[in-house]
C-alpha angles and dihedrals in degrees: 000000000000133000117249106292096000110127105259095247114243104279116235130236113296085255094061094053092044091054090039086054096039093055092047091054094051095044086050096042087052108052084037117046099099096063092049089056088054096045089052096051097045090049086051093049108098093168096060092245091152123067107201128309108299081051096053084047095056103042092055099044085048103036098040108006149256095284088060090071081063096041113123094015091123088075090052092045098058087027093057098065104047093040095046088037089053089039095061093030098055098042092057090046102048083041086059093050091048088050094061103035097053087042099234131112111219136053126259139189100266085040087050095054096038089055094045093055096045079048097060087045091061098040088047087069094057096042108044092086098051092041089062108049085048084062107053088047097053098046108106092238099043112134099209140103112203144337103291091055090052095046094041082054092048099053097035096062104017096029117225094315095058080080088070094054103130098036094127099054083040097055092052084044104053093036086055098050093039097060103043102047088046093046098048094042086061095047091047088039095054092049093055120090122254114280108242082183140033095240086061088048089053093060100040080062095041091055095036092066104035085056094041085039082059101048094048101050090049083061105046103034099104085044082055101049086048101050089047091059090041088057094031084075094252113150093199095072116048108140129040100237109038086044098046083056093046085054098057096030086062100027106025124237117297090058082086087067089050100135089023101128099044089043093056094043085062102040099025095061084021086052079063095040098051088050094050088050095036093050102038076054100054091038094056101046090057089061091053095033087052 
């Protein structure tokens, strides 16, 4: 993820980028989680029985508690390694493959989002199943208590495969935001002025994926309502466009923007917080990698 005409910088084995990526997602998922489970209840609440997202805070802190805000955090949390791992990873490895095949050696604007999107399509296999079960926990009227009762339930009625239920919205999720948050972290980065220290390099990250976080999220948010009533059981939604038409058609528009506000205040400012991990990581294991 170089700025316009710098050299890409070596990329590093496959296992550094997966531990760099793995540290950034945990450190994100962390500071974050509260706000997910309010997005998620908000894109599941089709009588309007949150009002915004301070509201939404406060009913369930008073209604349910302050734990619920943690509840289902256990799927995030294994979900997070493996998803922002394969993110990064991926990204690196699908730039190098564009590289070559289009013959040049560094990275530009059309390469950054192409990568970015191809990107979000490999990290949606690995994180269907755990989106999923994070679902089902964090929906007001869920029934159950933890991971292992929602992936015993899966499987029992729906088999193993019942865990990918929702592919389809996730991959149009995670491409969207992908490549928007990786192609717009090449075009700001390119505009900032080269780092002399590493505090100013900090910031220019910092900026680079709030900006890019924020980006993103304003693309994929109807995939994501969406996605999050697919996996939530109901049978009214089964496919991304014709639900996403259905959505506005009955609720009106901006119903597809339903979470918006707590959504971007996670990936918009985590956007930032994953590329300052990712990238002190990365930095650090090419010192000790030489």
């Amino acid at each position: 993820m170089s700025s316009a005409g710098e050299v890409t910088p070596k990329p590093l084995p496959f296992m550094y980028q997966f531990a760099s990526g793995a540290i950034a997602g945990v450190s994100e998922i962390l500071v974050m989680y509260p706000l997910d489970v309010v997005k998620t209840r908000q894109q599941l609440d089709m009588t309007n029985a949150y009002k915004g997202t301070i509201n939404c805070l406060k009913k369930i802190v008073k209604e349910e508690g302050f734990s619920r805000l943690y509840k289902g955090i256990s799927a995030p949390i294994l979900m997070e390694a493996p998803k922002r791992a394969t993110k990064f990873a991926a990204n690196d490895e699908w730039g190098k493959v564009y590289r070559n095949f289009f013959g040049v050696s560094t990275m530009n604007q059309s390469l950054a989002t192409l990568t970015g999107a191809t990107a979000g399509a490999t990290e949606s296999f690995v994180v269907v199943p755990f989106e999923l079960v994070k679902i089902k926990l964090q929906d007001k009227t869920s029934r159950f208590n933890g991971m292992g009762e929602v992936v015993k339930d899966i499987i029992k009625n729906n088999g193993v495969f019942g865990l990918y239920k929702g592919l389809e919205s996730t991959l149009w999720r995670h491409i969207m935001w992908n490549a928007g948050y990786f192609g717009l972290i090449f075009q700001v980065r390119s505009l900032m002025p080269k780092p002399k220290k590493a505090s100013e390099k900090t910031m220019i990250d910092l900026t680079c994926g709030t900006i890019g976080g924020t980006f993103g999220t304003a693309l994929n948010t109807p995939f994501d309502v969406v996605k999050s009533r697919i996996q939530a059981g109901s049978t009214k939604y089964i496919w991304t466009w014709p639900s996403l038409f259905m959505v506005a058609r009955e609720e009106g528009v901006a119903a597809l923007y339903k979470g918006f506000i707590p959504k971007v205040l996670r990936l918009g400012p985590g956007g930032g917080i994953l590329l300052v991990v990712f990238t002190a990581c990365m930095d650090f294991f090419r010192t000790i990698h030489g």
